[in-house]
PDB file of N, CA, C and O in Angstrom:
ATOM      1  N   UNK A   1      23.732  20.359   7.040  1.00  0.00           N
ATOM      2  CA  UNK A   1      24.546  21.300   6.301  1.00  0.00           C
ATOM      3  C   UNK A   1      23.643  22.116   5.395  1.00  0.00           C
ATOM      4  O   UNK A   1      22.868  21.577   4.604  1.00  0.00           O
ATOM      5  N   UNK A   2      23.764  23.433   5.531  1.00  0.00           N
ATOM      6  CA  UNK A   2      23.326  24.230   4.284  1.00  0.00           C
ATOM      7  C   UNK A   2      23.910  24.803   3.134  1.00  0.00           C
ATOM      8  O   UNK A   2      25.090  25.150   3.070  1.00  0.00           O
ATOM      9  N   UNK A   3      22.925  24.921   2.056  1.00  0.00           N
ATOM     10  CA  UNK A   3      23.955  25.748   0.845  1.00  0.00           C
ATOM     11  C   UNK A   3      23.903  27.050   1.078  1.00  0.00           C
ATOM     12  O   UNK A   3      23.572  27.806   1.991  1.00  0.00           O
ATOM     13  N   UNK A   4      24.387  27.110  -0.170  1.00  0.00           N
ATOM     14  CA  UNK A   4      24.861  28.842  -0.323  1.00  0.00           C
ATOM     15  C   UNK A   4      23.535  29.777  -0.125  1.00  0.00           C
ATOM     16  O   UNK A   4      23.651  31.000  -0.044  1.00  0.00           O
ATOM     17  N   UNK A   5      22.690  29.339  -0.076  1.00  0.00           N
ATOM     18  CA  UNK A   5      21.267  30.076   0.282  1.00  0.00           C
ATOM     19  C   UNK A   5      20.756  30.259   1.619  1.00  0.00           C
ATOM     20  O   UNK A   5      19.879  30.995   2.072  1.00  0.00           O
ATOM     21  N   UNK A   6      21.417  29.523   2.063  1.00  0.00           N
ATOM     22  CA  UNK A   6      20.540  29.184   3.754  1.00  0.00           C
ATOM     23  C   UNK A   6      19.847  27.999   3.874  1.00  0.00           C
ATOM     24  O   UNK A   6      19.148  27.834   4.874  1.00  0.00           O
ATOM     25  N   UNK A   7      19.942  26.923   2.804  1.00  0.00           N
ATOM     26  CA  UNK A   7      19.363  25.939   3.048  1.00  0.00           C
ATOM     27  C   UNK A   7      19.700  24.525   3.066  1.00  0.00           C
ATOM     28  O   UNK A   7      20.311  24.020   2.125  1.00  0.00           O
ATOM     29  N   UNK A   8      19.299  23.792   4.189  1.00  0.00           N
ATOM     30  CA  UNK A   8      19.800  22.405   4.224  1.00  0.00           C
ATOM     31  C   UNK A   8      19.833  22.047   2.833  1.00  0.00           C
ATOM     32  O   UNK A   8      18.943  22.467   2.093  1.00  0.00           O
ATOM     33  N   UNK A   9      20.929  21.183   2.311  1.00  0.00           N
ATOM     34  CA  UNK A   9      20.487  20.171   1.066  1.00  0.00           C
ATOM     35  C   UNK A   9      20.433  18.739   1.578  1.00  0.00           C
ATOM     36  O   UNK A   9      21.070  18.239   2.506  1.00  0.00           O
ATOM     37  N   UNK A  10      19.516  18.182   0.754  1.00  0.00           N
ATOM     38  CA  UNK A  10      18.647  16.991   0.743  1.00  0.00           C
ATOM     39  C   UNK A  10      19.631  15.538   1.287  1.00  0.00           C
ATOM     40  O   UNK A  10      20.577  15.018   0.695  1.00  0.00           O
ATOM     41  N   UNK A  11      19.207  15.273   2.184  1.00  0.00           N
ATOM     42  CA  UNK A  11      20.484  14.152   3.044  1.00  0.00           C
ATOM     43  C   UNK A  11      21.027  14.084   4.082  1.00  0.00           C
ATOM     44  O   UNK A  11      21.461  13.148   4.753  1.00  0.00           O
ATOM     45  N   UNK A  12      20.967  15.842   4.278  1.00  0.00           N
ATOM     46  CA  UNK A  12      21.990  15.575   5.348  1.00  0.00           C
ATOM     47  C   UNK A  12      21.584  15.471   6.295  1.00  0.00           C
ATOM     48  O   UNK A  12      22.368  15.796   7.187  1.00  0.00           O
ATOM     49  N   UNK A  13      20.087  14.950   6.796  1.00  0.00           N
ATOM     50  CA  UNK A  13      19.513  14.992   8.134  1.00  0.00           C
ATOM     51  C   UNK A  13      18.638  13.963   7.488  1.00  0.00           C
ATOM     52  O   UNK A  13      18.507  14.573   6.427  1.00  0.00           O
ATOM     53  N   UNK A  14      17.906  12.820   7.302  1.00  0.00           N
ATOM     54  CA  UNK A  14      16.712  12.370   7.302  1.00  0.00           C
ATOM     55  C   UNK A  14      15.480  12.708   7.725  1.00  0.00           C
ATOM     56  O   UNK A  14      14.494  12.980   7.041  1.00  0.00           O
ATOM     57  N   UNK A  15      15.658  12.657   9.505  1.00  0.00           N
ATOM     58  CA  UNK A  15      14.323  13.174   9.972  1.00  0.00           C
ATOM     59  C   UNK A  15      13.962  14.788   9.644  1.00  0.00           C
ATOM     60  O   UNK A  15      12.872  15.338   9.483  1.00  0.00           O
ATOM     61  N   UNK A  16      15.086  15.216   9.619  1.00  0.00           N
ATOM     62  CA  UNK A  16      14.920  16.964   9.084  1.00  0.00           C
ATOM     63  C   UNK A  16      14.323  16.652   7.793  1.00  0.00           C
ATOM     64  O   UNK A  16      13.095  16.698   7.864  1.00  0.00           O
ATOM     65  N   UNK A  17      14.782  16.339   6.594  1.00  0.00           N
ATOM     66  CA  UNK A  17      14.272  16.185   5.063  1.00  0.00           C
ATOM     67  C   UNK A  17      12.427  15.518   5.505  1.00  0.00           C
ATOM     68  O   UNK A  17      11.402  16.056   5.085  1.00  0.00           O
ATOM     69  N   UNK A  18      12.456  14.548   6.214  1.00  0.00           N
ATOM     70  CA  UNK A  18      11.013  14.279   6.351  1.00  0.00           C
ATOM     71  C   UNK A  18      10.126  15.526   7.110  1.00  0.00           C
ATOM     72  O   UNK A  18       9.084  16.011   6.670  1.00  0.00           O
ATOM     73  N   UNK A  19      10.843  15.921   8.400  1.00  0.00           N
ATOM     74  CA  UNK A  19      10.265  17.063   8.021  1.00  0.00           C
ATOM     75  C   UNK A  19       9.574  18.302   7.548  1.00  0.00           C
ATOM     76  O   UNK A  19       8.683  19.082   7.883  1.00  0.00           O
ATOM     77  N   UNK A  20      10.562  18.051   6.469  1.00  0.00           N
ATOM     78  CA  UNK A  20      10.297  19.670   5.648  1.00  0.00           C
ATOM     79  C   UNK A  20       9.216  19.010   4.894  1.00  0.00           C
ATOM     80  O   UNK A  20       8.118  19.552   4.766  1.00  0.00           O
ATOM     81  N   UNK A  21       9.540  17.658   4.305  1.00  0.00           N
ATOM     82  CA  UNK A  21       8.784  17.077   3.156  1.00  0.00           C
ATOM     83  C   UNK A  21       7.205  17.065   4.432  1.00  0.00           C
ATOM     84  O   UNK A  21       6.121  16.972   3.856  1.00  0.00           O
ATOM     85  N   UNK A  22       7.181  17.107   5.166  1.00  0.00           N
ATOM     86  CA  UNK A  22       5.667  16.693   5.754  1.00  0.00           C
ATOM     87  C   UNK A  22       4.983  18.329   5.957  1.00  0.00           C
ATOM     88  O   UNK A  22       3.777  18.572   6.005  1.00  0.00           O
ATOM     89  N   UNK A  23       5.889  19.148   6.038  1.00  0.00           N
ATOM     90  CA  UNK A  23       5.581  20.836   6.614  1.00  0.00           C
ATOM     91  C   UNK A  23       4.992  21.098   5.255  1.00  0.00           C
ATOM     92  O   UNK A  23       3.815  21.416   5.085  1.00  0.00           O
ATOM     93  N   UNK A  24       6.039  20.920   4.125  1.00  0.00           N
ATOM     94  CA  UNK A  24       5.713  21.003   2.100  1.00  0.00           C
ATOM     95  C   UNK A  24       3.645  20.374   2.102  1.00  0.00           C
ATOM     96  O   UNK A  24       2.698  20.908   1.526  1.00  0.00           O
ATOM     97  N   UNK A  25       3.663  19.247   2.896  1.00  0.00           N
ATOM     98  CA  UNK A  25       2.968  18.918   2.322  1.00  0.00           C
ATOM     99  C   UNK A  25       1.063  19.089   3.064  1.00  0.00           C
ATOM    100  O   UNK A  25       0.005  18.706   2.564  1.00  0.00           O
ATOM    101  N   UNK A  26       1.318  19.781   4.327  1.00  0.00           N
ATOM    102  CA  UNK A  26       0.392  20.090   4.951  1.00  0.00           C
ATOM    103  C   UNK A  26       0.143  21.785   4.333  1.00  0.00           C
ATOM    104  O   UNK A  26      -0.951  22.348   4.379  1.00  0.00           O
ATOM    105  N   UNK A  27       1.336  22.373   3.802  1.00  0.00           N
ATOM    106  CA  UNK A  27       1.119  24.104   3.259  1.00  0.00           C
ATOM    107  C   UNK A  27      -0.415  23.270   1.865  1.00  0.00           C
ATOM    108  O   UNK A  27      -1.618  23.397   1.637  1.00  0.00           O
ATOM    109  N   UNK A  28       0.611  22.597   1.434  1.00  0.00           N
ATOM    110  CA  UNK A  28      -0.433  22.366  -0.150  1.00  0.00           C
ATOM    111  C   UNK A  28      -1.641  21.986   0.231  1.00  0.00           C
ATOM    112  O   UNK A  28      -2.664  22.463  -0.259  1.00  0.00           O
ATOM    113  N   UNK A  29      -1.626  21.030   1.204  1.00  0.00           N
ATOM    114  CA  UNK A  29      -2.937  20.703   1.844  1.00  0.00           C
ATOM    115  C   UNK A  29      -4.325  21.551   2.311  1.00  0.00           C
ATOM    116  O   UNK A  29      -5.545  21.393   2.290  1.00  0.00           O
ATOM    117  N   UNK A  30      -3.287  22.595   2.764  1.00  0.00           N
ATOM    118  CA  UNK A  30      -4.157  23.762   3.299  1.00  0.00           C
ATOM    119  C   UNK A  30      -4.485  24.655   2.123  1.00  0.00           C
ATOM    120  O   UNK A  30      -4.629  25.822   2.488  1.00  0.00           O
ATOM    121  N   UNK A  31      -4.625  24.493   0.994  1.00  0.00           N
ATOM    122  CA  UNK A  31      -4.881  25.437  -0.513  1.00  0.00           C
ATOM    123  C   UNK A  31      -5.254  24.570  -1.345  1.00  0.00           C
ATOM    124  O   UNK A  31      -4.407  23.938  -1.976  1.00  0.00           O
ATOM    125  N   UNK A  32      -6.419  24.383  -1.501  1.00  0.00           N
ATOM    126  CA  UNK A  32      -7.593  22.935  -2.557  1.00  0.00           C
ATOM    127  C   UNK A  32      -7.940  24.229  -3.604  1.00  0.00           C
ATOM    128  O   UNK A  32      -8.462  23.935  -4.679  1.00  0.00           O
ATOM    129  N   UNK A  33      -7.728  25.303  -3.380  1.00  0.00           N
ATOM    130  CA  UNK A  33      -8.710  26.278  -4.459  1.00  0.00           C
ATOM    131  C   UNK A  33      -7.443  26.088  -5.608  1.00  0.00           C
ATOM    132  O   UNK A  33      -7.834  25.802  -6.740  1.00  0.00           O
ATOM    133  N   UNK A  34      -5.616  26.255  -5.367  1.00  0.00           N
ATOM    134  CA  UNK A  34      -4.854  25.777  -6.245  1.00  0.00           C
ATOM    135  C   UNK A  34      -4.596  24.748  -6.916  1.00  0.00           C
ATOM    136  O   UNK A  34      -3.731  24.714  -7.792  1.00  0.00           O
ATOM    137  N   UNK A  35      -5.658  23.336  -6.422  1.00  0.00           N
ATOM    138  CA  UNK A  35      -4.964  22.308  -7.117  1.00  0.00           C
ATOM    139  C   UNK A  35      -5.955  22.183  -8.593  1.00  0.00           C
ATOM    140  O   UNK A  35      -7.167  22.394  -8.594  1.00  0.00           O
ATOM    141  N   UNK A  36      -5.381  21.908  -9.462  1.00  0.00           N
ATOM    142  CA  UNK A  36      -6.419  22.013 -11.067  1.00  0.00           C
ATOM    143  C   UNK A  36      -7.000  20.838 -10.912  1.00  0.00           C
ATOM    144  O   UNK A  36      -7.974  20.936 -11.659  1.00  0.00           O
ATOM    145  N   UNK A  37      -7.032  19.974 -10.516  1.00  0.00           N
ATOM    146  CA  UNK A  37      -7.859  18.373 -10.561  1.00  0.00           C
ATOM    147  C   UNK A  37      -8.786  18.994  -9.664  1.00  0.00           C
ATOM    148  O   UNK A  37      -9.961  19.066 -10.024  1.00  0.00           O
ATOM    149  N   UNK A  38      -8.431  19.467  -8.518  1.00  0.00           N
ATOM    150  CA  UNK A  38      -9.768  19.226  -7.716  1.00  0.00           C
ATOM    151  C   UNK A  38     -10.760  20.818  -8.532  1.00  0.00           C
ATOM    152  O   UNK A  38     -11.971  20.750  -8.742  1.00  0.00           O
ATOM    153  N   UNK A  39     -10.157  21.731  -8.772  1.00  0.00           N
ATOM    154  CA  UNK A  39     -11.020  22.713  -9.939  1.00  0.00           C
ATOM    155  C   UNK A  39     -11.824  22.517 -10.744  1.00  0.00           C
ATOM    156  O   UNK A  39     -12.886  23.137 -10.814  1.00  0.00           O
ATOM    157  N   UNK A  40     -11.370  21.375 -11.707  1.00  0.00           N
ATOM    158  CA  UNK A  40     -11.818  20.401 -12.834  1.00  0.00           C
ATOM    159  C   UNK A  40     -13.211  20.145 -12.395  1.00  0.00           C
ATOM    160  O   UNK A  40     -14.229  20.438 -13.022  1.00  0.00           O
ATOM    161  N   UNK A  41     -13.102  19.347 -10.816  1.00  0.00           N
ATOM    162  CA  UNK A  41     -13.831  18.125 -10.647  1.00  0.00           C
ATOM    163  C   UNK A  41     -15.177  18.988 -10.221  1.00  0.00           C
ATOM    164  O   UNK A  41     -16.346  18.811 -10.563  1.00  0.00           O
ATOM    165  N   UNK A  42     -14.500  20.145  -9.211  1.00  0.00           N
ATOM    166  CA  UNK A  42     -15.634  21.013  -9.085  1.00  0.00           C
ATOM    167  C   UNK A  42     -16.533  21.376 -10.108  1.00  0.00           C
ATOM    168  O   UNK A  42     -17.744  21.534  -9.951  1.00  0.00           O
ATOM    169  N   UNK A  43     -15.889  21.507 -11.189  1.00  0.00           N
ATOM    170  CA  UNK A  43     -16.996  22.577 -11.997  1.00  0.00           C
ATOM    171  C   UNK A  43     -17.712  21.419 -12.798  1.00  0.00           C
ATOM    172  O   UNK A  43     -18.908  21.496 -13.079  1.00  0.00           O
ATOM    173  N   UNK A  44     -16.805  20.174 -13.208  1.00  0.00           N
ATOM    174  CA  UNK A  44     -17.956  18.535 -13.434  1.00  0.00           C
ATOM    175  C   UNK A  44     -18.966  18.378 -12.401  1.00  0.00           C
ATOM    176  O   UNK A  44     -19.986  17.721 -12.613  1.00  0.00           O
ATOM    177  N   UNK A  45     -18.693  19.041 -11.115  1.00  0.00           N
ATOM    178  CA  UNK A  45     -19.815  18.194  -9.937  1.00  0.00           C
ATOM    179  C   UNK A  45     -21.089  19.373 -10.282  1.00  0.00           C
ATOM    180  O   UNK A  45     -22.285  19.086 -10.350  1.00  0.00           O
ATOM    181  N   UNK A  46     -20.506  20.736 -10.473  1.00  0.00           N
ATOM    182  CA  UNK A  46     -21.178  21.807 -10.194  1.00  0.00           C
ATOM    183  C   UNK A  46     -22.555  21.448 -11.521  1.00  0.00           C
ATOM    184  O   UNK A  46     -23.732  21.589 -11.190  1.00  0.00           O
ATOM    185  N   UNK A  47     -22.259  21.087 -12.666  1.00  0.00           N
ATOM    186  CA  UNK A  47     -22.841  20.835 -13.981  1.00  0.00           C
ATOM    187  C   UNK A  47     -23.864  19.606 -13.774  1.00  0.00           C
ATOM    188  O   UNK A  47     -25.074  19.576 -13.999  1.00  0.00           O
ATOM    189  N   UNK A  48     -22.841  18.400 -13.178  1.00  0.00           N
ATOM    190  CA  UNK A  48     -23.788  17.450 -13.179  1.00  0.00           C
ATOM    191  C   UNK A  48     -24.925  17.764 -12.005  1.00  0.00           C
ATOM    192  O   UNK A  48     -26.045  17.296 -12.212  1.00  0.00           O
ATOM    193  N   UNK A  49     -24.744  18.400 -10.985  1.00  0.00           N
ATOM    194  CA  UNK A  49     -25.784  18.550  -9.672  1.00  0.00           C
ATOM    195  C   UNK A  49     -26.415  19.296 -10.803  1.00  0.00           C
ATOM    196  O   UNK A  49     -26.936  18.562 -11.643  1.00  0.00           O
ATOM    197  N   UNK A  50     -26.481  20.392 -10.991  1.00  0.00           N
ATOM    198  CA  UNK A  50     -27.499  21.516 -11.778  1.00  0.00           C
ATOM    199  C   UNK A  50     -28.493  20.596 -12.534  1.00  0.00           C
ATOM    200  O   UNK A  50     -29.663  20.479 -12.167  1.00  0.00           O
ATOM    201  N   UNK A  51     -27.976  19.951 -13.605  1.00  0.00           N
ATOM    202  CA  UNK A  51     -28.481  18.840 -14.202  1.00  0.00           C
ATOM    203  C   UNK A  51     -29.395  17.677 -13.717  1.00  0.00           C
ATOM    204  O   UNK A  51     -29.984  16.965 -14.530  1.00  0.00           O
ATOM    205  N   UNK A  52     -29.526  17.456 -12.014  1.00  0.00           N
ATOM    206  CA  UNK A  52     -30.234  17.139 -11.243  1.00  0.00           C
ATOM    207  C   UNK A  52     -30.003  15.224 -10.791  1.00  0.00           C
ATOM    208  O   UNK A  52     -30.782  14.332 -10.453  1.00  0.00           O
ATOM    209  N   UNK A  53     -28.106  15.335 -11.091  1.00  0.00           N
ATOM    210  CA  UNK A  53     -27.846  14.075 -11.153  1.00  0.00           C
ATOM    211  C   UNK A  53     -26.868  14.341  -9.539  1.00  0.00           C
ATOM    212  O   UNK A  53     -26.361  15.390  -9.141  1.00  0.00           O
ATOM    213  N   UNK A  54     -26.870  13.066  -8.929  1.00  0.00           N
ATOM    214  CA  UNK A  54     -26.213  13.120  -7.529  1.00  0.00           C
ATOM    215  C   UNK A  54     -25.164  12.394  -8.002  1.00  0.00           C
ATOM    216  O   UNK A  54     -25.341  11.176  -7.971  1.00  0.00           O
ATOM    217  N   UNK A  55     -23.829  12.891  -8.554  1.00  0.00           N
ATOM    218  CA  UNK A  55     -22.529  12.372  -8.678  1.00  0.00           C
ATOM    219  C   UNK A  55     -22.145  11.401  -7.371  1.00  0.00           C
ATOM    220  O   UNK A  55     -22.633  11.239  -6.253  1.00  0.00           O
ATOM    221  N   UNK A  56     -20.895  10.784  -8.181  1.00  0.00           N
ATOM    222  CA  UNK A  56     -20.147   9.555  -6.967  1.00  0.00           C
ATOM    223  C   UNK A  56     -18.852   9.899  -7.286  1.00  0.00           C
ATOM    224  O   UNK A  56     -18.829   9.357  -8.392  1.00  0.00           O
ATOM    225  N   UNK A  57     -17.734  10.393  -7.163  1.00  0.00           N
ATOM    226  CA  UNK A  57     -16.420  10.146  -6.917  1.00  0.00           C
ATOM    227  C   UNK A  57     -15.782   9.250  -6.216  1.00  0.00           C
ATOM    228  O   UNK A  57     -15.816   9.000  -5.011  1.00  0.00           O
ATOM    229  N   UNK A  58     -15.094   8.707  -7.232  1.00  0.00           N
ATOM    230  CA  UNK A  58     -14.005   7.108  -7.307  1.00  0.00           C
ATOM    231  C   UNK A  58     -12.922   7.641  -6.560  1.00  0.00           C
ATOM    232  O   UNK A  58     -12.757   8.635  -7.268  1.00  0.00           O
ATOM    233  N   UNK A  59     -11.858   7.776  -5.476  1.00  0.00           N
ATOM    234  CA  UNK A  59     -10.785   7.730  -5.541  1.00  0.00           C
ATOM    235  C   UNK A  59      -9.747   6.409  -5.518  1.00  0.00           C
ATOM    236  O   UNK A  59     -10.283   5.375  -5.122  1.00  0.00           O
ATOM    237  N   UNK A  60      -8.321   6.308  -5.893  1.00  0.00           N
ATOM    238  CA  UNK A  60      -7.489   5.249  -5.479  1.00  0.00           C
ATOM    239  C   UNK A  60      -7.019   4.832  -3.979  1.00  0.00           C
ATOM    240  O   UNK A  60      -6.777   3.822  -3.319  1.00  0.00           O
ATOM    241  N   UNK A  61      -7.041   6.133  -3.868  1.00  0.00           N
ATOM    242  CA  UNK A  61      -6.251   6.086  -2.471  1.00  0.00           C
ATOM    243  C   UNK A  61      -7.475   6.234  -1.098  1.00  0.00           C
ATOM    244  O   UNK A  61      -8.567   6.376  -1.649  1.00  0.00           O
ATOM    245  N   UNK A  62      -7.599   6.244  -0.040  1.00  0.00           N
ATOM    246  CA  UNK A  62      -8.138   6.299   0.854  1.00  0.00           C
ATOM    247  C   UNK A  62      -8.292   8.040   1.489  1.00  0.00           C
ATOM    248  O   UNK A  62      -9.262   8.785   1.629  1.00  0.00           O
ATOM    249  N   UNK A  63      -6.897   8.182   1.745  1.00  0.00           N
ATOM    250  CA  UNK A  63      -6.260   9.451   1.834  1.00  0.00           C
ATOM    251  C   UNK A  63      -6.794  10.385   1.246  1.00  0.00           C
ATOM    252  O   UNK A  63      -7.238  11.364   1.846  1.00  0.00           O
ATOM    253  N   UNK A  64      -6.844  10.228  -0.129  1.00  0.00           N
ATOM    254  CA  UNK A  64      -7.372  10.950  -1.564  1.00  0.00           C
ATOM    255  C   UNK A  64      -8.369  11.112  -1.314  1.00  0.00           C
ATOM    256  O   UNK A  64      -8.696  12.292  -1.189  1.00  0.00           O
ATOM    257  N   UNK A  65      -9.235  10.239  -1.135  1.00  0.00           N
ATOM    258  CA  UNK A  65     -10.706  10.187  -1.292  1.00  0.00           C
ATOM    259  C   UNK A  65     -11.403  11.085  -0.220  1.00  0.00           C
ATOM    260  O   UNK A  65     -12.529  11.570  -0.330  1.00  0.00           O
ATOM    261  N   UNK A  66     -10.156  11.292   1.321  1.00  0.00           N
ATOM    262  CA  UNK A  66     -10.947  11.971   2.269  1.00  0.00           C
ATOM    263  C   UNK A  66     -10.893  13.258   2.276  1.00  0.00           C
ATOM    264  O   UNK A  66     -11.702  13.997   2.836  1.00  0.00           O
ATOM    265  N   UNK A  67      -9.409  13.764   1.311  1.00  0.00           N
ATOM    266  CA  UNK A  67      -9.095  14.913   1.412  1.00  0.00           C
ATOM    267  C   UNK A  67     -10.266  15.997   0.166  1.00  0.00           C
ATOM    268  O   UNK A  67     -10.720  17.134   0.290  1.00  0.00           O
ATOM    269  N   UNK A  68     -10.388  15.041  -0.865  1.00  0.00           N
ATOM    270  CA  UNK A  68     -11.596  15.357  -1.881  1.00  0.00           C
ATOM    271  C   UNK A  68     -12.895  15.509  -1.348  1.00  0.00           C
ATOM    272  O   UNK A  68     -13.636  16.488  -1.424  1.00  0.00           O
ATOM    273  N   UNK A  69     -13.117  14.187  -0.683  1.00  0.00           N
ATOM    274  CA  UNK A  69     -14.675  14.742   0.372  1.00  0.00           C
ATOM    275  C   UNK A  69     -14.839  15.936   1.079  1.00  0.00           C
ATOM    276  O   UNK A  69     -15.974  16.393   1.217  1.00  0.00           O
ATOM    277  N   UNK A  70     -13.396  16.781   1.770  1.00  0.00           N
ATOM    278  CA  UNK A  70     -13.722  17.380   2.623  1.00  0.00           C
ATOM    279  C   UNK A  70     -13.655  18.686   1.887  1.00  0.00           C
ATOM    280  O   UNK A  70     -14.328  19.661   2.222  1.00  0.00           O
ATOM    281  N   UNK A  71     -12.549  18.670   0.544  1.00  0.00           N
ATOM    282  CA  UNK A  71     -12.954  19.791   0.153  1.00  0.00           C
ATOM    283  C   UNK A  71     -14.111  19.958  -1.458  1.00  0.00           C
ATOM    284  O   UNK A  71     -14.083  20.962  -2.169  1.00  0.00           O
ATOM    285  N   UNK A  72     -14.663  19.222  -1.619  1.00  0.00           N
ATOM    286  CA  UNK A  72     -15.446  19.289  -1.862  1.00  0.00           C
ATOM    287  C   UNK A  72     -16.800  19.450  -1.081  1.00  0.00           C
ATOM    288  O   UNK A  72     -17.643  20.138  -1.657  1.00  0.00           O
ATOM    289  N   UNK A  73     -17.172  18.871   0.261  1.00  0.00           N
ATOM    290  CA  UNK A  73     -17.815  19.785   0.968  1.00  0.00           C
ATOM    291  C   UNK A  73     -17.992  20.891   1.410  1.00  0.00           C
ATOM    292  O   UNK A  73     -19.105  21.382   1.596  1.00  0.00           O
ATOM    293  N   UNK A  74     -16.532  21.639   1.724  1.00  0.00           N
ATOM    294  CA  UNK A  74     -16.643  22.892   1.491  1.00  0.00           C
ATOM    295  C   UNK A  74     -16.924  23.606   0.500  1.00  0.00           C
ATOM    296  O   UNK A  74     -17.550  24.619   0.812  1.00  0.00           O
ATOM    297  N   UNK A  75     -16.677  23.466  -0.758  1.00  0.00           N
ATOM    298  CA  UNK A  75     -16.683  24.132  -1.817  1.00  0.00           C
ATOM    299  C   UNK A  75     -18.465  24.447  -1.986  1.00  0.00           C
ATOM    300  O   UNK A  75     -19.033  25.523  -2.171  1.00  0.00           O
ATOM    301  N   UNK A  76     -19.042  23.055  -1.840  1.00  0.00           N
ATOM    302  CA  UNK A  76     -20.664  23.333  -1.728  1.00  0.00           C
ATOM    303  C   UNK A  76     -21.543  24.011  -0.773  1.00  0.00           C
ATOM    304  O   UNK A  76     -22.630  24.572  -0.909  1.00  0.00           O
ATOM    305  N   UNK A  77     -20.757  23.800   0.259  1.00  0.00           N
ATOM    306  CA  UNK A  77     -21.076  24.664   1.756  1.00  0.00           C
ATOM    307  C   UNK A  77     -20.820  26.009   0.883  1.00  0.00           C
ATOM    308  O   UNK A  77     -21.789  26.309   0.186  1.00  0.00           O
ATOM    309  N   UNK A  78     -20.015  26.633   0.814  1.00  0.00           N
ATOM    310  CA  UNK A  78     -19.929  27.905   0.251  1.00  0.00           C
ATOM    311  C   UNK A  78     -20.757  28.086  -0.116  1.00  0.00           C
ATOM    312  O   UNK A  78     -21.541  28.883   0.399  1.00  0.00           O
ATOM    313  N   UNK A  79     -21.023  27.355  -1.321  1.00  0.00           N
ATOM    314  CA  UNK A  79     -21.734  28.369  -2.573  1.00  0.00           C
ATOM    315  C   UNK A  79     -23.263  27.588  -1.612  1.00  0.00           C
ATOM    316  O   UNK A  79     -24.208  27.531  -2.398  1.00  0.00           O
ATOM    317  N   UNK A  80     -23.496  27.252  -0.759  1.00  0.00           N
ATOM    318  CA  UNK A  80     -25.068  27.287  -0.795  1.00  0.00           C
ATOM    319  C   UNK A  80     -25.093  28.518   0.223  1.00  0.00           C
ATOM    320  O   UNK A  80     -26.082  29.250   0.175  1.00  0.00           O
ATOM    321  N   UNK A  81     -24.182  28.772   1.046  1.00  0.00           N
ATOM    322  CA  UNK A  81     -24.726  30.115   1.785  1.00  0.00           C
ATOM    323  C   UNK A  81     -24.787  31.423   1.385  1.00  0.00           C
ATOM    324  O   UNK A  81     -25.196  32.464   1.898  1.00  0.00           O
ATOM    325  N   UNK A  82     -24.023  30.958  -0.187  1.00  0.00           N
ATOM    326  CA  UNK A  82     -23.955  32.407  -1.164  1.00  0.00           C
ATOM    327  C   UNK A  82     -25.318  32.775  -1.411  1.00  0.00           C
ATOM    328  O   UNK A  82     -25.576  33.773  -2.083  1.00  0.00           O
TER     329      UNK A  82
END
């Protein structure tokens, strides 16, 4: 069922709501330059490398930790071909 907008509300399908919630969450996935933690962490990694120290990032999650590796590799890939 949808509302007054055009849009399902939350329930009335499960696998639809997982869905959307998995589509929601591969868009964010695909945009690391918006998230402020991983911004943060960049410009801590960017300071401590300059500084001539080889940082380690902790994550909790597994998940976390791979999605941070990868964009934090990019982020350095960049700027070294700059």
């Amino acid at each position: 069922m949808r509302n007054g907008r055009g849009r399902r509300r939350a329930g009335d399908n499960i696998d639809d709501d997982l869905a959307d919630l998995i589509a929601m969450a591969e868009k964010l996935a695909g945009q690391p330059k918006r998230d402020p933690k991983l911004k943060k962490l960049l410009e801590q990694l960017d300071s401590l490398v300059a500084d001539g120290f080889s940082p380690i990032v902790f994550c909790r999650y597994i998940s976390t930790a791979e999605w941070v590796a990868e964009a934090v590799g990019n982020a350095f890939r960049r700027r070294r071909s700059m």
